[in-house]
N, CA, C and O atoms as a Maestro MAE file, in Angstrom:
{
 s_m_m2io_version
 :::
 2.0.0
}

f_m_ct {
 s_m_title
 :::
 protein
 m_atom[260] {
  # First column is atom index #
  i_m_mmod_type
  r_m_x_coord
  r_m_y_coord
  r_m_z_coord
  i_m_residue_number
  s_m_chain_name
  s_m_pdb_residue_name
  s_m_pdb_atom_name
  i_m_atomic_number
  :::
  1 25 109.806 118.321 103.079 1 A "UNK " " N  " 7
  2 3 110.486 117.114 102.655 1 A "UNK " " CA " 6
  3 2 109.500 116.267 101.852 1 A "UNK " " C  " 6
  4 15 108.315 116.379 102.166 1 A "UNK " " O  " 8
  5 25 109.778 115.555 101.001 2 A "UNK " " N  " 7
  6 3 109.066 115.245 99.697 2 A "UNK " " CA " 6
  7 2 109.199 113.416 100.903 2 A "UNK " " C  " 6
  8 15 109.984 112.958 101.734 2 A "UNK " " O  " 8
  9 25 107.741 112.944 100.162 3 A "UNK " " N  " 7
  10 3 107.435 111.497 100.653 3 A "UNK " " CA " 6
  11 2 108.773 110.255 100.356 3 A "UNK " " C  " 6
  12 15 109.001 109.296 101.092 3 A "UNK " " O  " 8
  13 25 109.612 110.652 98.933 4 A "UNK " " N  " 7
  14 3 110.290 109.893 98.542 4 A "UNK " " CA " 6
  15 2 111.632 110.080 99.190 4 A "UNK " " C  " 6
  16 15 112.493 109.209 99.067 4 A "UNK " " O  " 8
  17 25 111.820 111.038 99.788 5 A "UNK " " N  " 7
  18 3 113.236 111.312 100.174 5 A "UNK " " CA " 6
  19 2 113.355 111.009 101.674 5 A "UNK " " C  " 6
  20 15 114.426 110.871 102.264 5 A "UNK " " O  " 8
  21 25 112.010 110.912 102.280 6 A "UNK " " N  " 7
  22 3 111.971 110.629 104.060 6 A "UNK " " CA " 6
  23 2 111.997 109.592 103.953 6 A "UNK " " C  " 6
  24 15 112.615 109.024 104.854 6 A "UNK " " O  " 8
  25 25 111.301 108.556 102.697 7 A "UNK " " N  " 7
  26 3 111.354 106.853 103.044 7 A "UNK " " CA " 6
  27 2 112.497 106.015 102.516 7 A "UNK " " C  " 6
  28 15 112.560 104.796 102.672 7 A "UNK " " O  " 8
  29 25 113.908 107.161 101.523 8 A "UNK " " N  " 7
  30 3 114.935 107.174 101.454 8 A "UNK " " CA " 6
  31 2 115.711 106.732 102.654 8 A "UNK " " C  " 6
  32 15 116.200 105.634 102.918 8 A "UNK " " O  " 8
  33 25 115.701 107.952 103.368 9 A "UNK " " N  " 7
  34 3 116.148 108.015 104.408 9 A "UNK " " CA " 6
  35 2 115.997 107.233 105.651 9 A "UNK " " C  " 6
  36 15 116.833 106.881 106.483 9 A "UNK " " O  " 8
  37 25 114.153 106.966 105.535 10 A "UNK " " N  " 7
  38 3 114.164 105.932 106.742 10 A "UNK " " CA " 6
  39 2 114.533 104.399 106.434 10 A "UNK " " C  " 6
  40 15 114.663 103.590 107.352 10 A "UNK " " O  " 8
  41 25 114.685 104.072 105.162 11 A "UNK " " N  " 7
  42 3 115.019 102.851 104.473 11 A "UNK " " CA " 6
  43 2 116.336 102.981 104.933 11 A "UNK " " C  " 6
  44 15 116.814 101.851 105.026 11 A "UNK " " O  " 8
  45 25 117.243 103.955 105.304 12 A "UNK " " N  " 7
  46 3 118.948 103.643 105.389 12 A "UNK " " CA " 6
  47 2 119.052 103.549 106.901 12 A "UNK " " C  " 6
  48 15 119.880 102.759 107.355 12 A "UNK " " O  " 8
  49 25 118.299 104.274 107.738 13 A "UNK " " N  " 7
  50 3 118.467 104.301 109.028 13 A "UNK " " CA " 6
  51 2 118.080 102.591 109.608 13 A "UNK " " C  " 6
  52 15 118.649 101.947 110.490 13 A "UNK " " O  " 8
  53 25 116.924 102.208 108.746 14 A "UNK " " N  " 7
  54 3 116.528 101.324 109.062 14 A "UNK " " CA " 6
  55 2 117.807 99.950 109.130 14 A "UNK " " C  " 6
  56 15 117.941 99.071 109.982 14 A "UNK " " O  " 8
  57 25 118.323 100.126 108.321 15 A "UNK " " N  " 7
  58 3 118.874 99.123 107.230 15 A "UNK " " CA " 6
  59 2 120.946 98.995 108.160 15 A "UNK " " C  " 6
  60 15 121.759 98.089 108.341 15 A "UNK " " O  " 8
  61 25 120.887 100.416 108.438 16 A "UNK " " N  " 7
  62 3 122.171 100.265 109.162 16 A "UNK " " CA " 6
  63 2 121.797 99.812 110.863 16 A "UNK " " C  " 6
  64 15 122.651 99.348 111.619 16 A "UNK " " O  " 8
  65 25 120.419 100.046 111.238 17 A "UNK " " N  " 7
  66 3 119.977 99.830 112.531 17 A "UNK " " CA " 6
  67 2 119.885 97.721 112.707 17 A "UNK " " C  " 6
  68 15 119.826 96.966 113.678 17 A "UNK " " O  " 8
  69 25 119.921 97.506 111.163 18 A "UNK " " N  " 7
  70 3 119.638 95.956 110.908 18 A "UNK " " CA " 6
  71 2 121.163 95.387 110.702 18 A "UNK " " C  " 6
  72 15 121.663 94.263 110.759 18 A "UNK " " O  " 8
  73 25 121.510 96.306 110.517 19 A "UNK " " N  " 7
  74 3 123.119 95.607 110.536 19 A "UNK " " CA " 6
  75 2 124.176 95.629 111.645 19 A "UNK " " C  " 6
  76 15 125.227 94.989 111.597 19 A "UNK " " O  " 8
  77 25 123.731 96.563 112.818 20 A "UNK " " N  " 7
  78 3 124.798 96.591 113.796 20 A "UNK " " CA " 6
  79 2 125.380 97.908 113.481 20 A "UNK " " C  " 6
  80 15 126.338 98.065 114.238 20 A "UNK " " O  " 8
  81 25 125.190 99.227 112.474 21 A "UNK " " N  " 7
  82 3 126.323 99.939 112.158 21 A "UNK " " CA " 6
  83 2 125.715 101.112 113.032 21 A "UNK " " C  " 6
  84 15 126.032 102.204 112.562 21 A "UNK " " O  " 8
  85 25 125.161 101.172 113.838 22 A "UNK " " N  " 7
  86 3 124.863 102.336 114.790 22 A "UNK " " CA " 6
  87 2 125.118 102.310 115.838 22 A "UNK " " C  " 6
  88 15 124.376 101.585 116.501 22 A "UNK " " O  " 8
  89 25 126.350 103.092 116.681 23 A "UNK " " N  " 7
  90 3 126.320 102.904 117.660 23 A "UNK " " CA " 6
  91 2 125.463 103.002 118.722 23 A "UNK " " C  " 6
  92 15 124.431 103.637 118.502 23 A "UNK " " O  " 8
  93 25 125.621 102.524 119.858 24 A "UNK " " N  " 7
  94 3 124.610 102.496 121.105 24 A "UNK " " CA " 6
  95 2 124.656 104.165 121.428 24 A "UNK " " C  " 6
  96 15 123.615 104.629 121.893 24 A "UNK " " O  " 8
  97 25 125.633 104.967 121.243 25 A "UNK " " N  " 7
  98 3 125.486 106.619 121.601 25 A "UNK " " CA " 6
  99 2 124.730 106.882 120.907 25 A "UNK " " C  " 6
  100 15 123.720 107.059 121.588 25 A "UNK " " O  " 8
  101 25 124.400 107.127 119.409 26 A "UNK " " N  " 7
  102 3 123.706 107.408 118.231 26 A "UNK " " CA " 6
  103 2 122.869 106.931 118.440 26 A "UNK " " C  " 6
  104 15 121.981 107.758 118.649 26 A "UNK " " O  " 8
  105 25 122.347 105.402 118.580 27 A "UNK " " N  " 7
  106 3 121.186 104.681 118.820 27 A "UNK " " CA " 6
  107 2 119.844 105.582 118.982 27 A "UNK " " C  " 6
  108 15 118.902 105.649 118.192 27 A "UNK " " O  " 8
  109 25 119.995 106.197 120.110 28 A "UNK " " N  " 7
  110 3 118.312 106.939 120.710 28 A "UNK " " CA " 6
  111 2 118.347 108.152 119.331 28 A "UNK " " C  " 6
  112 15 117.316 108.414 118.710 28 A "UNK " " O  " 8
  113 25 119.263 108.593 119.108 29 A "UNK " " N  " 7
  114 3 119.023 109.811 118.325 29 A "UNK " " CA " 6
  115 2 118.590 109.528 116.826 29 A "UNK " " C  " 6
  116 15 117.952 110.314 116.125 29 A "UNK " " O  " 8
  117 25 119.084 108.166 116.424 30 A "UNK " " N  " 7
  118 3 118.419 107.620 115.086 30 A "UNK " " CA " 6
  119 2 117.374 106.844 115.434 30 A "UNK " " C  " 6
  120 15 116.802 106.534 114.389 30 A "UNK " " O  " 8
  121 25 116.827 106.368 116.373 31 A "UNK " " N  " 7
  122 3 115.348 105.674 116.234 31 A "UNK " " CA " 6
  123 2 114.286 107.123 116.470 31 A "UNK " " C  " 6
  124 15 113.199 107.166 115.894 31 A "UNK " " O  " 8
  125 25 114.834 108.453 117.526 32 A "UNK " " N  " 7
  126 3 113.918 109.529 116.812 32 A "UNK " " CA " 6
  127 2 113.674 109.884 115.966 32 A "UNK " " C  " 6
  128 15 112.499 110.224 115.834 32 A "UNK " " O  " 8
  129 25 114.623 110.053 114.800 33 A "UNK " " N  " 7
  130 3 114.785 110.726 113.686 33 A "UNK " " CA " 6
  131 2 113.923 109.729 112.630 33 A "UNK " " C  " 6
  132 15 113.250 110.268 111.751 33 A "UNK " " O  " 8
  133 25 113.966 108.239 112.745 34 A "UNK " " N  " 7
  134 3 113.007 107.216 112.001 34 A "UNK " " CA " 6
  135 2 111.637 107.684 112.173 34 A "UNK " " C  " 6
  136 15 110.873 107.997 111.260 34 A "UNK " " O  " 8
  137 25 111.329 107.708 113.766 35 A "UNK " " N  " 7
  138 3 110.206 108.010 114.557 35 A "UNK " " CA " 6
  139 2 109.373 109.567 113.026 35 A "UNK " " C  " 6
  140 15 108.441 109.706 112.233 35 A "UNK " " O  " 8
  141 25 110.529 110.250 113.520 36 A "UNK " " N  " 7
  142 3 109.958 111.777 112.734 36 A "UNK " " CA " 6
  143 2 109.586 111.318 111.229 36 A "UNK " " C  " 6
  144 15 108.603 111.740 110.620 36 A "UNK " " O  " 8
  145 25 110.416 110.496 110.784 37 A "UNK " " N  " 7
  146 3 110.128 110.362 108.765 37 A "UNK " " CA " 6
  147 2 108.616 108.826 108.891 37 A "UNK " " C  " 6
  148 15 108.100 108.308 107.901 37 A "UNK " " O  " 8
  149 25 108.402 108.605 109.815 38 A "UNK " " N  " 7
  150 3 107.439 107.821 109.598 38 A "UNK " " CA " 6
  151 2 106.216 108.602 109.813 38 A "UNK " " C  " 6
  152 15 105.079 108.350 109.415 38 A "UNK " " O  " 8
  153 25 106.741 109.833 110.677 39 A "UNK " " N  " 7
  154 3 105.653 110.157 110.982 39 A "UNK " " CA " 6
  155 2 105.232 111.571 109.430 39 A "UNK " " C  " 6
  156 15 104.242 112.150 108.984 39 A "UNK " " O  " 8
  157 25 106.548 111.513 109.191 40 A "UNK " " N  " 7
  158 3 106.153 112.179 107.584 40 A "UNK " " CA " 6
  159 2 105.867 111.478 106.447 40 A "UNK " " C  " 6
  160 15 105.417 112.107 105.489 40 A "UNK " " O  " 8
  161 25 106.045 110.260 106.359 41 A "UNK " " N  " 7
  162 3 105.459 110.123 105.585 41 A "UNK " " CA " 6
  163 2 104.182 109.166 105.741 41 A "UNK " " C  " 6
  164 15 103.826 108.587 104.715 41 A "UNK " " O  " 8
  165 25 103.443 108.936 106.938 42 A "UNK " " N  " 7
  166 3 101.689 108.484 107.165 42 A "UNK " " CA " 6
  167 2 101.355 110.218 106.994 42 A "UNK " " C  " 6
  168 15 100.133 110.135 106.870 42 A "UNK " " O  " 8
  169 25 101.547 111.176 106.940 43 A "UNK " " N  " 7
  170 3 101.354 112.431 106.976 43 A "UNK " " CA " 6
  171 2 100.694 112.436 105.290 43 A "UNK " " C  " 6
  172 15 99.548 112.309 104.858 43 A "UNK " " O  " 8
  173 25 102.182 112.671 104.552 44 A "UNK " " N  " 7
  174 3 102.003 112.495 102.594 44 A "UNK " " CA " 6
  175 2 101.153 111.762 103.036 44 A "UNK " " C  " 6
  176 15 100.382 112.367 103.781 44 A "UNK " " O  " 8
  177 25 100.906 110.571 102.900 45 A "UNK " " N  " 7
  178 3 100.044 109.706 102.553 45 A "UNK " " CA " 6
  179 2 98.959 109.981 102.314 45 A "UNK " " C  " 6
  180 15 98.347 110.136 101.257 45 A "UNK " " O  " 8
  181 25 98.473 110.103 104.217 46 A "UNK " " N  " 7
  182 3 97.001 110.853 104.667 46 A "UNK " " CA " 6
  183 2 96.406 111.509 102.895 46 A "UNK " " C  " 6
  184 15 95.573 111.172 102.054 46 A "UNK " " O  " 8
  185 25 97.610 112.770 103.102 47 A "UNK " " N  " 7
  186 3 97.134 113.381 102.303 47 A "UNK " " CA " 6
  187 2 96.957 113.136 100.673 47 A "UNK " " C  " 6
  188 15 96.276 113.805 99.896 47 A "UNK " " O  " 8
  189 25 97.677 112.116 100.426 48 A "UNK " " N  " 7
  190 3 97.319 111.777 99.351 48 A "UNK " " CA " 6
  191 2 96.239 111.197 98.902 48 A "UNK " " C  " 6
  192 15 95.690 111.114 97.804 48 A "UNK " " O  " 8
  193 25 96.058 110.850 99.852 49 A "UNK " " N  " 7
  194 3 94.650 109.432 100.023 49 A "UNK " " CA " 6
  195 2 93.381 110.754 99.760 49 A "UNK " " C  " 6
  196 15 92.622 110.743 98.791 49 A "UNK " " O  " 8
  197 25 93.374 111.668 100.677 50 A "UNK " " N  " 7
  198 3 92.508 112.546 100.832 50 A "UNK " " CA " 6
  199 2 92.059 113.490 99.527 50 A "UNK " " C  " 6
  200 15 90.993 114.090 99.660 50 A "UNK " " O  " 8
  201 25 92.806 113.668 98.257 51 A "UNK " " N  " 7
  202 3 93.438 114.519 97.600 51 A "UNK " " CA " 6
  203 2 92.907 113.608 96.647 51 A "UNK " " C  " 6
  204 15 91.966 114.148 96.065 51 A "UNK " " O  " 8
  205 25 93.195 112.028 96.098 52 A "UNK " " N  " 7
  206 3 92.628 110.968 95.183 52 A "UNK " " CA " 6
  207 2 91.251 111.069 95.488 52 A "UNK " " C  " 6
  208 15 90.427 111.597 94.741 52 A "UNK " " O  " 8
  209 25 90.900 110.345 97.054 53 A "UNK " " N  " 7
  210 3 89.344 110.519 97.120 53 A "UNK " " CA " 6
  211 2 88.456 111.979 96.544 53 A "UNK " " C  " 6
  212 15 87.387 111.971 95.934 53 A "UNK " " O  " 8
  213 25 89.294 113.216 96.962 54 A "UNK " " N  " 7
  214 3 88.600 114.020 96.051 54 A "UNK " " CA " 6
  215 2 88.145 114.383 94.950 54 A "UNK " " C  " 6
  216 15 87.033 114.839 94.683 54 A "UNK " " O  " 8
  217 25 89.488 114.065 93.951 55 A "UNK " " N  " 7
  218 3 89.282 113.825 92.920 55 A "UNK " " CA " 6
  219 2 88.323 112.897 92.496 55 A "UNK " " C  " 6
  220 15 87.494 113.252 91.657 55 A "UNK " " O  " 8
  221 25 88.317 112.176 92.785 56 A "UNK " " N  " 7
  222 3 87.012 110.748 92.897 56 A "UNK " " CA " 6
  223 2 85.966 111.364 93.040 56 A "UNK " " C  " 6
  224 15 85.397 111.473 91.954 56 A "UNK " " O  " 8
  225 25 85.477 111.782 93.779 57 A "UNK " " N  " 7
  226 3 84.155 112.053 94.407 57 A "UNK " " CA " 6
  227 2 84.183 113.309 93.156 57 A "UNK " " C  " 6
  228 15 83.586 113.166 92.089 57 A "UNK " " O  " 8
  229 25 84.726 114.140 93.394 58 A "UNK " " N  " 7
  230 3 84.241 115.468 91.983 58 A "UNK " " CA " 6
  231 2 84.081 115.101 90.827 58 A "UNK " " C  " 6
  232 15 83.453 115.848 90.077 58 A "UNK " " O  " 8
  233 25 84.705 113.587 90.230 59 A "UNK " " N  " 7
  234 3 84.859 112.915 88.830 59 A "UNK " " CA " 6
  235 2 83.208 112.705 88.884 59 A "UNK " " C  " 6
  236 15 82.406 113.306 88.170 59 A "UNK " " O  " 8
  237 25 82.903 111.761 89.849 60 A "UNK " " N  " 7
  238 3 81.828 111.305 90.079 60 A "UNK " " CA " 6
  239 2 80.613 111.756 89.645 60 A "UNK " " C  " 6
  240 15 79.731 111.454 88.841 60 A "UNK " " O  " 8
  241 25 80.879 112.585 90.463 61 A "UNK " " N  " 7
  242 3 79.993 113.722 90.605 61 A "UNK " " CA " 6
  243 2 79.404 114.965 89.151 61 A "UNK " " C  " 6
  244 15 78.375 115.633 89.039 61 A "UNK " " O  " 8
  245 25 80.241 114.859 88.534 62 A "UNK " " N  " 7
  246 3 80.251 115.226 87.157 62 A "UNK " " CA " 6
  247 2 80.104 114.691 86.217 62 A "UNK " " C  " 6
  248 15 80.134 115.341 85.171 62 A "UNK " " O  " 8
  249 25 79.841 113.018 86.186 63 A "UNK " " N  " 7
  250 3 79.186 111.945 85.434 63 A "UNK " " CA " 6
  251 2 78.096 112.217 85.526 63 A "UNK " " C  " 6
  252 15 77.475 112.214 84.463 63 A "UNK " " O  " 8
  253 25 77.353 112.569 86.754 64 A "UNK " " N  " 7
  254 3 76.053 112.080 87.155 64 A "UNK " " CA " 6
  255 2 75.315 113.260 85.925 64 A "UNK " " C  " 6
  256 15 75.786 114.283 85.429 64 A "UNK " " O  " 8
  257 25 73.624 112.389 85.686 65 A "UNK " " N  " 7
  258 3 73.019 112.814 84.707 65 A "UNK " " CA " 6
  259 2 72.193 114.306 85.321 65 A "UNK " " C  " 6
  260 15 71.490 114.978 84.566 65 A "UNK " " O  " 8
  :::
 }
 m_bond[259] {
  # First column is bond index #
  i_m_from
  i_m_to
  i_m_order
  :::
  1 1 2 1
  2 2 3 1
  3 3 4 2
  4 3 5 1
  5 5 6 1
  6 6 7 1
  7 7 8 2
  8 7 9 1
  9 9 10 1
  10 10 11 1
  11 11 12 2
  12 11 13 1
  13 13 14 1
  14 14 15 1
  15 15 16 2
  16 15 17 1
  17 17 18 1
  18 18 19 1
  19 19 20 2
  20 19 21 1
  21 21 22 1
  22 22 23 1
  23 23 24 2
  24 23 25 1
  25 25 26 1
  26 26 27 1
  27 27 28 2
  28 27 29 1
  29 29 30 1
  30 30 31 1
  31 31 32 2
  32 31 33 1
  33 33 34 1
  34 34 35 1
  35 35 36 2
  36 35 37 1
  37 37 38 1
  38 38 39 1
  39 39 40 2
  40 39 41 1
  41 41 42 1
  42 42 43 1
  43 43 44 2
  44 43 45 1
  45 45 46 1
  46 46 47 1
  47 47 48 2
  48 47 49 1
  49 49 50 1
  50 50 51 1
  51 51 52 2
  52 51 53 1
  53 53 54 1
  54 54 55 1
  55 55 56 2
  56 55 57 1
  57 57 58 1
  58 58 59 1
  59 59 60 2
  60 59 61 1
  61 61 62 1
  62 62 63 1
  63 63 64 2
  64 63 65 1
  65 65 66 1
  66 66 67 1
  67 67 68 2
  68 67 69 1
  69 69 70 1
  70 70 71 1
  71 71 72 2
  72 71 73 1
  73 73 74 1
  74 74 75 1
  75 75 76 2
  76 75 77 1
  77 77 78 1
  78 78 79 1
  79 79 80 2
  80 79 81 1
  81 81 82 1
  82 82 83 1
  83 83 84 2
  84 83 85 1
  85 85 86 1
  86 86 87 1
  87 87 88 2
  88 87 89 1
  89 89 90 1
  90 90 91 1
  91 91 92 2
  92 91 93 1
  93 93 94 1
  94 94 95 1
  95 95 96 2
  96 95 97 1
  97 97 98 1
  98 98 99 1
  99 99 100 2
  100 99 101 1
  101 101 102 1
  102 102 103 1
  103 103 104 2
  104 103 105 1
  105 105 106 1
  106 106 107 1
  107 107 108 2
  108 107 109 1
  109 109 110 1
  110 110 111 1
  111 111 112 2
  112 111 113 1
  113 113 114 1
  114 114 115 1
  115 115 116 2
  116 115 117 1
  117 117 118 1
  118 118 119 1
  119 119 120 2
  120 119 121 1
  121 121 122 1
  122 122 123 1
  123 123 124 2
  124 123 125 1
  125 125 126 1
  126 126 127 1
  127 127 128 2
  128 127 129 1
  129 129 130 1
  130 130 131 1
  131 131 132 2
  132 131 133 1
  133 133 134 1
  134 134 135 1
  135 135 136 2
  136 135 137 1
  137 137 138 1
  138 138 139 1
  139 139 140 2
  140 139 141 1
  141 141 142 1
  142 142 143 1
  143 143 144 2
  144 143 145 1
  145 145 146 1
  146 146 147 1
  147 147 148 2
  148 147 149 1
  149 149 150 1
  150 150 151 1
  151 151 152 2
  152 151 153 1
  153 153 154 1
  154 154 155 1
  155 155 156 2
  156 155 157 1
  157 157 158 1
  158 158 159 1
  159 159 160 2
  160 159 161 1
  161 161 162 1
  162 162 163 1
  163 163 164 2
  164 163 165 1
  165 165 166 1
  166 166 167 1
  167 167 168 2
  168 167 169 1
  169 169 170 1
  170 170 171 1
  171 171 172 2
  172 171 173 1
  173 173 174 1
  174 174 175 1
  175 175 176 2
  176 175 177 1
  177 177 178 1
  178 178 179 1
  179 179 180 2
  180 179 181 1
  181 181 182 1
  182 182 183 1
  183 183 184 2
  184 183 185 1
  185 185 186 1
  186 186 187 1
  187 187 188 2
  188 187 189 1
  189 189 190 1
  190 190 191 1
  191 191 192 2
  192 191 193 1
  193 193 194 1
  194 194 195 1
  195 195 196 2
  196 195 197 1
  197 197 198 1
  198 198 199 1
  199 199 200 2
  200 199 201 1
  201 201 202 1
  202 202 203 1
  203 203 204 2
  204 203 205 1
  205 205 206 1
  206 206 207 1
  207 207 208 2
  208 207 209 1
  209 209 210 1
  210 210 211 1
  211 211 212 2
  212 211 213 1
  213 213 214 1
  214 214 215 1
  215 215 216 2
  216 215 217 1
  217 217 218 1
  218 218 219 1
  219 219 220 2
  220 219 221 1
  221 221 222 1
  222 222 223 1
  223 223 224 2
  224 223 225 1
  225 225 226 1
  226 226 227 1
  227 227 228 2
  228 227 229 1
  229 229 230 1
  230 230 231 1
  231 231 232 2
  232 231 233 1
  233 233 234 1
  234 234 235 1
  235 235 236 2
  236 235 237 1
  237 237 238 1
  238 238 239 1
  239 239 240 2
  240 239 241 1
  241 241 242 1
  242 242 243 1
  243 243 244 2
  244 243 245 1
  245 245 246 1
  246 246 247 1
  247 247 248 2
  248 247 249 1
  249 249 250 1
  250 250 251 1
  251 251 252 2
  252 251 253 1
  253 253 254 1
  254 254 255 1
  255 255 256 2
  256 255 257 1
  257 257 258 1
  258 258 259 1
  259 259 260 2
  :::
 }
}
């Protein structure tokens, strides 16, 4: 699942959870499912972060005299 489509998704869960449109049955099963896309996308992230800094550090690193 791509970073943009889990924070899609957790943006709507969120958003109907802010309005009242979830029922109390549904309730536990959509604050897991938030639970899971947050936890995908600090995941992307991580890795993005990790993936820039590399690039960084090898740019760097290939300036040097």
């Amino acid at each position: 699942m791509k970073f943009s489509e889990a924070f899609e998704e957790l943006q709507t869960l969120v958003k109907l959870m802010e309005q009242g449109e979830i029922s109390i049955d549904d309730l536990a099963e959509k604050v897991k499912r938030a639970n899971e896309l947050v936890e995908i996308c600090k995941s992307k992230l991580r890795n993005a972060e990790k993936e820039i800094n590399d690039v960084l550090q090898n740019s760097d690193e290939n300036q040097k005299p």
